[in-house]
Structure formats: structure tokens, C-alpha cells
C-alpha positions as MATLAB code, in Angstrom:
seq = 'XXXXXXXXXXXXXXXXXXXXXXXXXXXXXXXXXXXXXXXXXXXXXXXXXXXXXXXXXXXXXXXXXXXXXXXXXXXXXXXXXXXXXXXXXXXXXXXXXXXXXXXXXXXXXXXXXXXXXXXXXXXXXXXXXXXXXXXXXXXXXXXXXXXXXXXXXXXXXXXXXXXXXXXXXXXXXXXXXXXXXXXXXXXXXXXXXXXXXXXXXXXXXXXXXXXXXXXXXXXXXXXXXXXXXXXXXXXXXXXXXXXXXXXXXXXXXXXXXXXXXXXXXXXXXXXXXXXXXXXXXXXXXXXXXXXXXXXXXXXXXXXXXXXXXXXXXXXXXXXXXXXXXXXXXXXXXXXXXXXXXXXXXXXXXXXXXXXXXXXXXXXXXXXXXXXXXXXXXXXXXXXXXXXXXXXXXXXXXXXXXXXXXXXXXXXXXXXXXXXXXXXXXXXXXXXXXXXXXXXXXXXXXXXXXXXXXXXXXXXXXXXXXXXXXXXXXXXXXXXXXXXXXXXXXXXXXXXXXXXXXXXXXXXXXXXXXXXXXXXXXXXXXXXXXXXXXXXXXXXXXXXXXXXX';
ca = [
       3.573    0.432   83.890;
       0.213   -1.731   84.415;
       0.662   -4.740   87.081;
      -0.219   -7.117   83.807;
       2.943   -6.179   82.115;
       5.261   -6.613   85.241;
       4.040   -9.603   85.393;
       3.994  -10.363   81.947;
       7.836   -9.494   81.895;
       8.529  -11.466   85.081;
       7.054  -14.348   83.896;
       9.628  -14.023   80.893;
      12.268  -14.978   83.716;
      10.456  -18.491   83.491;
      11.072  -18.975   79.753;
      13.413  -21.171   78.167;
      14.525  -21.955   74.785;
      16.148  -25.097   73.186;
      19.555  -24.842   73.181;
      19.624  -25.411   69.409;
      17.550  -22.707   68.427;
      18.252  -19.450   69.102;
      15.084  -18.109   69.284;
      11.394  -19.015   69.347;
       8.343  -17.348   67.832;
       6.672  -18.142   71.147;
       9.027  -15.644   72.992;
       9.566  -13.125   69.803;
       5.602  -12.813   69.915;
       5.535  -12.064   73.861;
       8.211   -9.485   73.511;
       6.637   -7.827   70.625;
       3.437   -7.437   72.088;
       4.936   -6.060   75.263;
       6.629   -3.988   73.634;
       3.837   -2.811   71.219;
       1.556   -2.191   74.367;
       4.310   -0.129   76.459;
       5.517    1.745   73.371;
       9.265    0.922   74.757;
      11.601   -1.507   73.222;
      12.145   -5.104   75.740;
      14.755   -7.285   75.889;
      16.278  -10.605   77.113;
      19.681  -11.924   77.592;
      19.709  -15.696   77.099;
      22.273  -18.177   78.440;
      23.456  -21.435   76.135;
      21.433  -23.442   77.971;
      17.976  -21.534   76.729;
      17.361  -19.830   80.081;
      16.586  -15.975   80.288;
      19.225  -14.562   82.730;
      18.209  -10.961   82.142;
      15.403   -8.715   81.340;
      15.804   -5.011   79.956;
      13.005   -2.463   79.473;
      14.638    1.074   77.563;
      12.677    3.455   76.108;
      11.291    3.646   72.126;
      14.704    4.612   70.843;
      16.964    2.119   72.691;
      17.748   -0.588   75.342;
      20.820   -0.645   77.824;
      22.497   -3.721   78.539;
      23.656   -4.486   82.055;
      27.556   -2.915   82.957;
      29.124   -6.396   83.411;
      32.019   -4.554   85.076;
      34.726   -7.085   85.745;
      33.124  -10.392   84.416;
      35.524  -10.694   81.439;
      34.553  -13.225   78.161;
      38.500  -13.863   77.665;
      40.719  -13.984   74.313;
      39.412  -16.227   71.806;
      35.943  -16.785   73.452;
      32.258  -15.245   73.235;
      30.242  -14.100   76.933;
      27.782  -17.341   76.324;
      25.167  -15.233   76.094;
      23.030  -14.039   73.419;
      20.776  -10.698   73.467;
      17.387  -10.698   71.632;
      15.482   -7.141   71.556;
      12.768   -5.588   69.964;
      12.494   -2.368   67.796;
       9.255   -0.187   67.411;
      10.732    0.804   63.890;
      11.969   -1.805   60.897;
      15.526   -0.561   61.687;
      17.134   -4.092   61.893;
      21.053   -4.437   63.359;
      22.115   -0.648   64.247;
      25.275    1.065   64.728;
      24.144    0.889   68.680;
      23.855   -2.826   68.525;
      26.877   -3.831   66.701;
      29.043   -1.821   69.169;
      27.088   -3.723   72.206;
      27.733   -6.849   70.344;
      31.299   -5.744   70.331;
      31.961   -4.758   73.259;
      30.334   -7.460   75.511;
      31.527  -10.091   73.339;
      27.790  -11.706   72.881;
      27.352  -14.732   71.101;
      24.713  -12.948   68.915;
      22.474   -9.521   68.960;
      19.237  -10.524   67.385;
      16.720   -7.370   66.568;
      12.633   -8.006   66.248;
      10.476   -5.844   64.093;
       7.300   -4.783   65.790;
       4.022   -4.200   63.679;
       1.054   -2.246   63.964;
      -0.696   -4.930   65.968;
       2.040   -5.809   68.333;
       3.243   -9.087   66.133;
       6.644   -9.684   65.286;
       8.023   -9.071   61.711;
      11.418   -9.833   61.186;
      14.133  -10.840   62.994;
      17.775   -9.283   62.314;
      20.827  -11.628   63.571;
      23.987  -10.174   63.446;
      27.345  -12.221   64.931;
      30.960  -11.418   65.325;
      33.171  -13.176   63.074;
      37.312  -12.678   63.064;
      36.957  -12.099   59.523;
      35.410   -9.165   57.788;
      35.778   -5.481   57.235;
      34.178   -4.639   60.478;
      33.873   -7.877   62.706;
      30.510   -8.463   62.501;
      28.651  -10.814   59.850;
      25.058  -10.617   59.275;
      22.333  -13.028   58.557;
      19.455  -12.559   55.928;
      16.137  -11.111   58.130;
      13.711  -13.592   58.222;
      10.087  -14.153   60.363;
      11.404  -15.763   63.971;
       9.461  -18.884   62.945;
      11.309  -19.393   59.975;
      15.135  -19.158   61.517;
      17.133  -22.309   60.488;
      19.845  -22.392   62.596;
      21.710  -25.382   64.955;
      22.710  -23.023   67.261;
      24.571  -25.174   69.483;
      26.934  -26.504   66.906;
      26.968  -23.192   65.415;
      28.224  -21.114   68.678;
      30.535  -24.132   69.531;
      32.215  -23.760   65.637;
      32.645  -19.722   65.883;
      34.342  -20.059   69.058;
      36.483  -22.363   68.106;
      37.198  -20.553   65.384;
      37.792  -17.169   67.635;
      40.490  -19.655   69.108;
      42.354  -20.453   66.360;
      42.697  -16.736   65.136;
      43.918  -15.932   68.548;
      46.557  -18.542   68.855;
      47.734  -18.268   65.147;
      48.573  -14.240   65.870;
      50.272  -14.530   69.369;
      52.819  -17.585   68.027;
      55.897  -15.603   67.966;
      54.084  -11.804   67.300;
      54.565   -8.632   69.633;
      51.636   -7.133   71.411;
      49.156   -5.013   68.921;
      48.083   -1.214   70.111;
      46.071    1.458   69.248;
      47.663    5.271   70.573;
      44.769    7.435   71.466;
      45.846   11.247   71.576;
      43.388   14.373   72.441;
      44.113   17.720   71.325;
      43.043   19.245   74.956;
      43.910   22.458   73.655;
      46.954   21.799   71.492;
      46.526   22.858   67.563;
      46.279   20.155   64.780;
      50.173   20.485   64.355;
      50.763   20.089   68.016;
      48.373   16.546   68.309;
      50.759   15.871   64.672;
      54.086   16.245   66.561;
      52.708   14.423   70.037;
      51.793   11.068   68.082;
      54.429   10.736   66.491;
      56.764   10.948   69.808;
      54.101    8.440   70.653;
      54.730    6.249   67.949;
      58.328    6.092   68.547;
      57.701    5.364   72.416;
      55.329    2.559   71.520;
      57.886    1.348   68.189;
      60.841    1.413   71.299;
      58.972   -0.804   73.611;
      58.774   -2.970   71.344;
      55.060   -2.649   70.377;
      53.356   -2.792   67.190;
      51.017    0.122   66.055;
      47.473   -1.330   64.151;
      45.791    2.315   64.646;
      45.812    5.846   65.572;
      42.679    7.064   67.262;
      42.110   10.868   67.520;
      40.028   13.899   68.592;
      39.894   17.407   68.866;
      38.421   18.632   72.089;
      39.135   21.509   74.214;
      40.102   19.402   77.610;
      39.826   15.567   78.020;
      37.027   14.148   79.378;
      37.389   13.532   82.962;
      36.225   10.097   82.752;
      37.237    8.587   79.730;
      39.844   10.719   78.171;
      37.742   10.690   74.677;
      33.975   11.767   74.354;
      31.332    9.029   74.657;
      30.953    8.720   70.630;
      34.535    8.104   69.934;
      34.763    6.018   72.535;
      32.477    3.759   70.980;
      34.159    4.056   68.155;
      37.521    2.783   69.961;
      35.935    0.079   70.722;
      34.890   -0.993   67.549;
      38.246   -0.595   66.104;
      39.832   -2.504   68.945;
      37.736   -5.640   68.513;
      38.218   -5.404   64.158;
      41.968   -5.601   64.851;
      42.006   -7.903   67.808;
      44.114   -5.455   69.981;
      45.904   -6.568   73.371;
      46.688   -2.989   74.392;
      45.836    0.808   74.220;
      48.267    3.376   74.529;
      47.061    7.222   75.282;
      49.012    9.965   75.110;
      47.640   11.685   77.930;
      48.352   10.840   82.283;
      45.597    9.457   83.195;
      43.946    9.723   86.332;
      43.174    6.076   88.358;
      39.652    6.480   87.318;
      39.905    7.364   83.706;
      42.336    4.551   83.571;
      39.415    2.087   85.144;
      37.106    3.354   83.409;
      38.438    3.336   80.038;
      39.658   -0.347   80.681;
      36.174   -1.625   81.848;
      34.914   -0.309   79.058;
      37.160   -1.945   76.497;
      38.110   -5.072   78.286;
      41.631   -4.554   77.678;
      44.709   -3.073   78.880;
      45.157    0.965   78.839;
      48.535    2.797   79.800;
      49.496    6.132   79.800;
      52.383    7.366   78.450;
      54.233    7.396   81.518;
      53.553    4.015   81.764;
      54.843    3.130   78.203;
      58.089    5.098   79.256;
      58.371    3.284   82.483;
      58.216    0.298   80.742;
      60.668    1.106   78.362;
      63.009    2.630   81.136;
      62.331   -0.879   83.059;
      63.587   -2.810   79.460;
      66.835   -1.298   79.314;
      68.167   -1.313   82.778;
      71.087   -3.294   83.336;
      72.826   -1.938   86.547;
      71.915   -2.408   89.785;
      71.494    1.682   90.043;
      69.265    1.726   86.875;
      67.130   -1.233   88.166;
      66.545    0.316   91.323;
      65.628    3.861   90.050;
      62.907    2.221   87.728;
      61.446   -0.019   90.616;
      61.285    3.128   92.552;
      59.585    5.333   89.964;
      57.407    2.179   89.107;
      56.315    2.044   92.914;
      55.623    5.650   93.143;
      53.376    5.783   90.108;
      51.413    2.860   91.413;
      51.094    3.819   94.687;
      47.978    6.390   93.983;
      46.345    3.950   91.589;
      46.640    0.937   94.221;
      42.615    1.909   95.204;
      41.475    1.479   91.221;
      42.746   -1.385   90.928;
      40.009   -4.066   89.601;
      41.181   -7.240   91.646;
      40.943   -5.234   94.787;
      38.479   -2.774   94.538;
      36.231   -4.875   96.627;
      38.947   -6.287   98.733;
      37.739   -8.126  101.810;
      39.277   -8.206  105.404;
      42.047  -11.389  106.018;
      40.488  -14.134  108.426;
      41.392  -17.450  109.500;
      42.744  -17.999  113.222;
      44.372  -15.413  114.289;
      43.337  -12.883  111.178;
      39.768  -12.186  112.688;
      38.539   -8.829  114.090;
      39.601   -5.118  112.790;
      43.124   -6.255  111.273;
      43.498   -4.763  107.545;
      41.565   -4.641  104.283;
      44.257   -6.385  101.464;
      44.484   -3.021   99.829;
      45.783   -1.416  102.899;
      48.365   -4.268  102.811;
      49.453   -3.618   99.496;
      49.903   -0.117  100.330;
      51.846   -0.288  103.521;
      54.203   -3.407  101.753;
      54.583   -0.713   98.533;
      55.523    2.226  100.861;
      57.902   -0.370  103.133;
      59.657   -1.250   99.485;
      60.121    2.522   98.425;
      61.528    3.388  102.132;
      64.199    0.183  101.190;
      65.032    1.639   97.350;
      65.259    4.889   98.861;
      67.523    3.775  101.340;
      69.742    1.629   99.204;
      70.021    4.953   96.488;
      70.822    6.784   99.042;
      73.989    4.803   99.724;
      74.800    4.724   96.092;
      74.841    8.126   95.556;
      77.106    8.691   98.112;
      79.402    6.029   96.791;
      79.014    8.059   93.326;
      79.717   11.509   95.059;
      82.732   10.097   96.734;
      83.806    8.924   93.272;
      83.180   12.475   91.812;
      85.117   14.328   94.778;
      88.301   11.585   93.849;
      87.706   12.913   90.004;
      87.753   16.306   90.976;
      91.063   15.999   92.751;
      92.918   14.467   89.712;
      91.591   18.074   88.232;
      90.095   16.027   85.373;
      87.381   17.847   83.388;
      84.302   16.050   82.722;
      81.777   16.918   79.645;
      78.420   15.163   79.907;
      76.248   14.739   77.276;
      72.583   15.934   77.169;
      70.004   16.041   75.156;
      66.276   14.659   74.041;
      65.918   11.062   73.483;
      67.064    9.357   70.556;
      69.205   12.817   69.399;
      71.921   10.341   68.505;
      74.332   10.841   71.894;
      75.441    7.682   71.982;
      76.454    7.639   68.323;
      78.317   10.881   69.369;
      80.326    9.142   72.190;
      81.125    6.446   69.970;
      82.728    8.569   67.106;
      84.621   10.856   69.723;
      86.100    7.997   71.325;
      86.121    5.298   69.061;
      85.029    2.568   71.953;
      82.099    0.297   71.516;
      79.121    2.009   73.012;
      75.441    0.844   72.248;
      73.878    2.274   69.760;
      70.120    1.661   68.672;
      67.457    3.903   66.910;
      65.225    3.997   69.682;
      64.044    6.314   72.608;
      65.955    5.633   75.437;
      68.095    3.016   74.194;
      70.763    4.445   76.752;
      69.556    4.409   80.374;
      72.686    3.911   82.469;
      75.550    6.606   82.188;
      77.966    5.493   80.262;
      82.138    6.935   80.984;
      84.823    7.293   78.649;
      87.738    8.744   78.380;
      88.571   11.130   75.314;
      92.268   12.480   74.819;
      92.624   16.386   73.152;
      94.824   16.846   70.137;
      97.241   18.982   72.532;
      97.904   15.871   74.763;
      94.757   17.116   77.015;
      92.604   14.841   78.624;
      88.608   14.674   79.887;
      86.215   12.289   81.068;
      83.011   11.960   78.850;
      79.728   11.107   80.150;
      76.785   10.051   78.151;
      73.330   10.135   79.871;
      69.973    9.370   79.661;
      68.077   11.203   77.239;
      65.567   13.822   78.284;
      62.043   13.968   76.801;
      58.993   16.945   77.231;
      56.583   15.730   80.524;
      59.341   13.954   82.057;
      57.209   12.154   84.703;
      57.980   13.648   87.582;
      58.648   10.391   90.016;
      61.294    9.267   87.176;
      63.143   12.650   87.363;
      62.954   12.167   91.557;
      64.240    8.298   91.061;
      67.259    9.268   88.943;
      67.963   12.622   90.435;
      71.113   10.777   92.340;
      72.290    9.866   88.931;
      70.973   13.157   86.830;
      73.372   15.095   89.889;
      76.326   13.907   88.431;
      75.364   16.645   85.749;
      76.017   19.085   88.071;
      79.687   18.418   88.770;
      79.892   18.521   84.549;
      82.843   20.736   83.698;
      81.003   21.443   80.257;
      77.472   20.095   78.899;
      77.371   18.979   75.463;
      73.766   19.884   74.684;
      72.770   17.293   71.468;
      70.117   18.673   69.211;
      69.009   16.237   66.624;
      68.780   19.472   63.735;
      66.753   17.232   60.767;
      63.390   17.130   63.667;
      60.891   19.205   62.975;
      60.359   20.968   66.621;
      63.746   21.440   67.991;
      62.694   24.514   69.598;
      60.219   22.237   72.626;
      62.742   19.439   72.408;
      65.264   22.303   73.627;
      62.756   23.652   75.553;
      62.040   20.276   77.132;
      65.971   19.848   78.149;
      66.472   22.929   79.257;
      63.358   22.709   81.609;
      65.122   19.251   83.084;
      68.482   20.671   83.667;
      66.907   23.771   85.272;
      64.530   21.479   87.799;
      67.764   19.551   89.045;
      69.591   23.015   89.355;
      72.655   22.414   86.743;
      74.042   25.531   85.226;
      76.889   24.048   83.962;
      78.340   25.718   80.639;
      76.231   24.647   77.459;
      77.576   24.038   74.101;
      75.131   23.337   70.895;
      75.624   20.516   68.900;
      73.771   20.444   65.918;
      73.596   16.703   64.688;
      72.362   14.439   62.128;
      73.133   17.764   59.680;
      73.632   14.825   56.743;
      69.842   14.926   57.262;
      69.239   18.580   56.078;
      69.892   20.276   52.415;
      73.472   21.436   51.881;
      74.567   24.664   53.974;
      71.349   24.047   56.410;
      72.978   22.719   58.849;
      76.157   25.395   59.307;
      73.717   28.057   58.803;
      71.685   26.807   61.958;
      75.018   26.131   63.890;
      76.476   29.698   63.343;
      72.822   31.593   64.171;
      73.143   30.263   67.357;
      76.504   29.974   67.853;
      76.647   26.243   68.292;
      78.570   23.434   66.370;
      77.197   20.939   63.525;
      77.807   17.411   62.863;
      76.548   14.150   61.804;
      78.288   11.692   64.114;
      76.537    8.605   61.697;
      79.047   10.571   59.277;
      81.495   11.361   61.927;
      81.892   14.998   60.152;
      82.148   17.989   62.267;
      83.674   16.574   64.953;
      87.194   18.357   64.470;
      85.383   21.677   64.919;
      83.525   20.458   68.541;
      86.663   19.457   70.169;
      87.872   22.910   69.247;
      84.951   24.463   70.343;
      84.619   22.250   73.602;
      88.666   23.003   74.264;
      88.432   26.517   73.651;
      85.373   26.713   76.304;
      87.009   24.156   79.030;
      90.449   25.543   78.751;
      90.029   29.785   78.452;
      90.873   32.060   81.451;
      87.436   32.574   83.375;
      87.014   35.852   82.055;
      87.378   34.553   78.270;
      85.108   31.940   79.246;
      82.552   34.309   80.627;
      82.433   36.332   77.014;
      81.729   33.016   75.558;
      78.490   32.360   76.868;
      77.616   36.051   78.003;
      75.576   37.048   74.939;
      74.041   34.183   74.349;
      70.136   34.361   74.465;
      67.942   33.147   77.201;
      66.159   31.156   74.799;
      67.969   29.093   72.053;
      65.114   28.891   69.692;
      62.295   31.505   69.254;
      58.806   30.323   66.609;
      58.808   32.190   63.848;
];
């Protein structure tokens, strides 16, 4: 580039503009003929006090704007700055701007026209706006000289009015999400099956869905999850429906999970996340709350280094904190490692407390059946029939967290404790699984597992799958009975059909139908001679549930 042009663009460092106009022909001429002479488009980034804060120099297609990383504009407000650029071509506002516009909050994107002889044409203003099909309102193009605008008063009203919207949606309304799922390999009815688990995670935490953002790729994208188009895209959609969270269905690594929130400028979770959450929601004993701290802990441990307010932690001074001593982030590590040592520690003791309570069971010769099965398969509902006690009951994943003991008396004067657990679901994280192995053991001491199936859902075979890779990890090979619920779901007939092909039992414990025939079922199978017992499970097949 010729020295006269650097200068010429430094010198636009020195220009201002009156803070009630948003732009000046003066400075729409100088970038045009800049522009014109460098064949490139040029832009500025303008404070509200007139002064140029920023100059950009792309090439004759486009113009990058500075990453502003962490410097955040806030709910309900604009950056305070406004971008004016040139184009070689009459192409006013583009798709390209609008998402820039978006994304860093601006308090306008205005576009110049560039003419044969390096002049300016017209300018192209386009603003956000909380109204409108896509968030952004645009003004009629006119010649920069001609622009009739109070800007001042004007950016001052659309803020305020940002404001407003904000504060008249949060009065009493639950956080607003997007779920963003990626095939990654998984077929169209796979990605189908995945967000709709999702949706029920999100609907369980209490969260309400505004969209559903997907793609078909072969793997994710090792930085942000989604390809670079659909990200933008994301974005968009985020800032049309004023969004406080996104929710994606895949783990993602600390740096997708900075990345994709720098980008955005909001909060993004994982699903593991979302079920931590929803694990840390329904904890009420002192075991539960423990195991979710833990888990909680463990999954934040890794991600302690992303973390935006301390990525650029400094050492601790003052008297006596000079010298070497330690960067904050190796303080939050060693205090989050000291805390898991402590939960460990303090499980540790309750699980022997538990296992002595087990042994004392085990010497009254009392038979125990625990219930298993994927989330939300209706076990609780199934405790509550058998027993007739009042036992929470919601339709939600993971409504029950902390195992839940009744006792449930046989027609022939027989007796049996009955254990409801927590429900299992596929990709179990694994640091929940470790944080409530103590509790999960108690599965192993089960004298009989009754293995819920919820038969109306459409992909019983993974959610068996899913179960039955659980119980295996934590060792339990505790005799298995199939019951087939929610059968009141499925066409007449369906639902004893499925039972009898694999030799399990069906009910609908809403209905409390069936229920005869499992107690028959579970007292023929706890109370046979071993070697009856044996035949009973012998010829069943190593896996339940084969795709057609």
C-alpha cells in the first residue's frame, strides 16, 4: 500500500463526527476514495461521542471487524459503537453485515456505495430493533449528505427500548434456549430420536425451548461444534428470539465450549451439564447433594483453564503475596481438588454406613427387588401402585434421584423390600456414574432387578441397551425381569405380544393393570429352588432387543 494511503487512513484516527449525526459526507467521501484507489473495502468503528476508535482495511469482497473477545454489550443494551464501511459494488446491507450487526451488538452497520470515480453513492443504514421478523430494521438508502437523523436521541430511544423488552420477558418467565444437535455420523432418525431426549432434558430443567438448530456433518467441528455458516446462522436466531442460553447435544471440549460462547455472547452447556443441573435440582439428601457436588467438581475441574474470568489470571500481591506464590487459577484448582478429596471422604463414610445397613438386611433374610430402568420409564409410578404409599411422581427425566425403600407384602404372607432408583439414560457421564457408584452398589446386593421398559417409546432397543451397559459397568448381575409399561399407550394386544416375545411382563402402572401377573412372575423367580431359577433365565438372549 502507497505511504499516502497509510497516512491517509491514519489520519482517519483524527476524525470526529457530531454526536448527532451519524455520519458525515466529509468522512463517507475520504473512505470512498480510499477505498476506490486501493480497490479494498475500508472501514471505521465510531464511538457515541463521534471519535473513530478503529480502522479496518479487508479486501474487495469484505471487511473483518475486531474479535472483541470478552468485552460484553450486556442484556438490553447496544456496544456504543457504530460501524460505517464501504462497498466496491451497490450491494447495500448484506447477509455478512446483518450477522456482524448481530453479533457485536452495534448501534448501527452503515454500508457506502463506491462509484467509478471514487465518490460515495449511497449510504445503507441498517439497526437492530426487538421487533421484526429478523431483528434488524432498515432505513431508506440515501446520499451521506442527505441523512436526517438525531442520532443521539435516536440511539438513547432504541436502547431504552432494548430495556424494556428485556425486563418485560424476564418478570416471572423461565430461561429461553435453543438445543443445537450434529449428526456426527448418526442417520437422520438417530439426530430425530437424540433431540427429542434433548427436549425432554431441557423441558425437565425447567427450560423453555424457542428453537432447534441442526446439521448433518460427518464429525463435529473441533472448534465450534457446528460449521462456520451455521454458526452464523445460530447467531442470528439467538439474537431474533432474545435467548439466555444454548443447549448442545454433544460434550464439549473446554475450547469448543469458549469458543462457541465468545462467539455468541451467551451461555452454552453441554448435555452433561443440563443433566448435572437437573441431577443438582432434585437432590434432597445429604447423600444425593454430595454425589452431585462431586460430579459437578469433577466436570469442572478440566475446564477450570477456559474459563473467561481467569484466562488471564494474574499472580496475588500485597504484603506478604509478592514473589513466585500462585497464579488464581492454580488456586482454584488446588481449593477444587481439596473439596473433591473432602466429598470423597465424607461418601466414603456413607457408604459404609449403607453397606452396614445392607449386611443387617441380609441377616433378616429379606429379599430386596430394585427397580431399574431409563429415565422417566414411569418407576416411580410403579412403586406407587405396588405399594400403595405416596411416592413422587412427575413426568420428567430424573424426577427421582434419591433411592427411595418400601416395603411390599406377597399374596402368600411373603415379604420384600423394594427399591426404586435413579433412572439410567444412554452417555451416562461418566463422573456421575463414579459419584453415585456408592449408591448404584446397593444394586448389587438386589435379590431381583425389576428392569422398567417404557414399551409406547419408539427406541426401546438403545434405551435397553443404555441400562444394560450401566448395570454391566458397576458389575451387577443380579436376576432381570422385563416389565413392559405404559402398554395403555400401544394398540390392543401390542403390548402382551411384546411381553411374551421376550418373556417379560406388561403393565400400565398409570392404569395399575398387570400388576397381578408381575408379583407372580417376580415370586415365582425370588422364591424357586436355584436350579428352577437357573431354567428361568438360562435361555434368555444376550440381547433383549435385536433392529429389525
Amino acid at each position: 500500500m502507497k505511504a499516502g494511503r497509510v497516512r491517509q487512513l491514519e489520519h482517519l484516527f483524527r476524525r470526529r463526527v457530531p454526536a448527532d449525526q451519524i455520519l458525515t459526507h466529509e468522512l463517507a467521501r475520504q473512505l470512498t476514495e480510499i477505498s476506490h484507489d486501493i480497490r479494498r473495502q475500508v472501514g471505521v468503528l465510531i464511538d457515541r461521542r463521534g471519535a473513530v476508535q478503529h480502522v479496518m482495511v479487508g479486501n474487495a469482497h469484505s471487511t473483518e471487524l475486531p474479535d472483541w473477545g470478552r468485552l460484553r454489550a450486556g442484556r438490553g443494551r447496544l456496544r456504543g459503537l457504530r460501524c460505517l464501511h464501504t462497498h466496491l459494488a451497490e450491494e447495500g446491507v448484506t447477509r455478512d453485515d446483518k450477522t456482524d450487526l448481530m453479533l457485536l451488538r452495534l448501534d448501527a452497520m452503515v454500508t457506502i456505495g463506491v462509484d467509478a470515480d471514487g465518490l460515495p453513492t449511497l449510504a445503507h443504514i441498517a439497526v437492530l430493533t426487538p421487533a421484526g421478523d429478523d431483528g434488524v430494521e432498515l432505513f431508506a438508502p440515501v446520499a451521506p449528505a442527505l441523512v436526517d437523523l438525531d442520532f443521539q436521541h435516536w440511539i438513547h430511544e432504541r436502547e431504552a427500548e432494548f430495556s424494556r423488552s428485556v425486563k418485560t420477558r424476564e418478570v416471572g418467565s423461565r430461561e429461553r434456549a435453543i438445543l443445537v444437535s450434529v449428526t456426527a455420523g448418526r442417520s437422520a432418525g438417530d439426530l430425530d430420536i437424540h433431540v427429542a431426549e434433548l427436549r425432554e432434558l431441557a423441558r425437565s430443567a425447567g427450560v423453555e425451548i424457542v428453537d432447534i438448530v441442526t446439521q448433518q456433518r460427518p464429525r463435529v467441528d473441533p472448534k465450534t461444534v457446528v460449521g462456520s455458516g451455521k454458526l452464523q446462522d445460530l447467531v442470528v436466531r439467538a439474537f431474533q428470539q432474545n435467548v439466555d442460553l444454548v443447549i448442545v447435544d454433544q460434550d464439549l471440549t473446554p475450547t469448543q465450549a469458549r469458543n462457541l460462547g465468545e462467539r455468541m455472547e451467551l451461555r452454552v452447556i453441554d448435555r452433561t451439564q443440563l443433566i448435572l443441573d437437573i441431577f443438582a435440582q432434585h437432590a434432597t439428601t445429604r447423600d444425593g447433594k454430595l454425589q452431585v457436588e462431586l460430579a459437578q467438581l469433577k466436570y469442572l475441574l478440566p475446564r477450570l483453564a477456559q474459563r473467561a474470568d481467569v484466562s488471564l489470571s494474574r499472580l496475588e500481591g500485597g504484603i506478604g503475596g509478592r514473589g513466585p506464590g500462585e497464579t488464581k487459577l492454580e488456586v482454584d484448582r488446588r481449593r477444587t481438588r481439596d473439596r473433591v478429596t473432602r466429598l470423597e471422604r465424607e461418601l466414603k463414610t456413607l457408604g459404609t454406613q449403607r453397606q452396614n445397613r445392607r449386611q443387617r438386611r441380609a441377616r433378616r433374610d429379606v429379599p430386596v427387588l430394585s427397580i431399574v430402568g431409563y429415565t422417566n420409564a414411569g418407576k416411580s409410578t410403579l412403586l406407587r401402585a405396588l405399594t400403595q404409599t405416596d411416592v413422587y411422581v412427575a413426568d420428567q427425566m430424573f424426577a427421582t434421584l434419591d433411592p427411595v425403600s418400601r416395603r411390599l407384602r406377597f399374596p402368600r404372607e411373603r415379604e420384600v423390600i423394594i427399591t426404586d432408583t435413579v433412572g439410567f439414560i444412554r452417555d451416562l457421564p461418566a463422573d456421575l456414574v463414579t459419584a453415585f457408584r456408592a449408591t448404584l452398589e446397593e444394586l448389587s446386593d438386589a435379590s431381583l432387578l425389576l428392569h422398567v421398559v417404557d414399551a409406547s417409546a419408539p427406541d426401546c432397543d438403545r434405551r435397553v441397551e443404555a441400562v444394560h451397559t450401566v448395570l454391566a459397568g458397576l458389575g451387577v448381575k443380579a436376576p432381570e425381569l422385563l416389565v413392559f409399561n405404559q402398554v395403555d399407550k400401544l394398540p390392543p394386544s401390542a403390548g402382551a405380544a411384546l411381553a411374551m416375545r421376550y418373556r417379560g411382563v406388561a403393565v400400565s402402572a398409570a392404569e395399575r393393570t398387570g400388576l397381578g401377573t408381575l408379583l407372580e412372575r417376580a415370586e415365582q423367580i425370588l422364591w424357586s429352588p436355584d436350579d428352577e431359577r437357573s431354567l428361568l433365565h438360562d435361555d434368555l438372549p444376550p440381547r433383549l432387543f435385536r433392529p429389525a
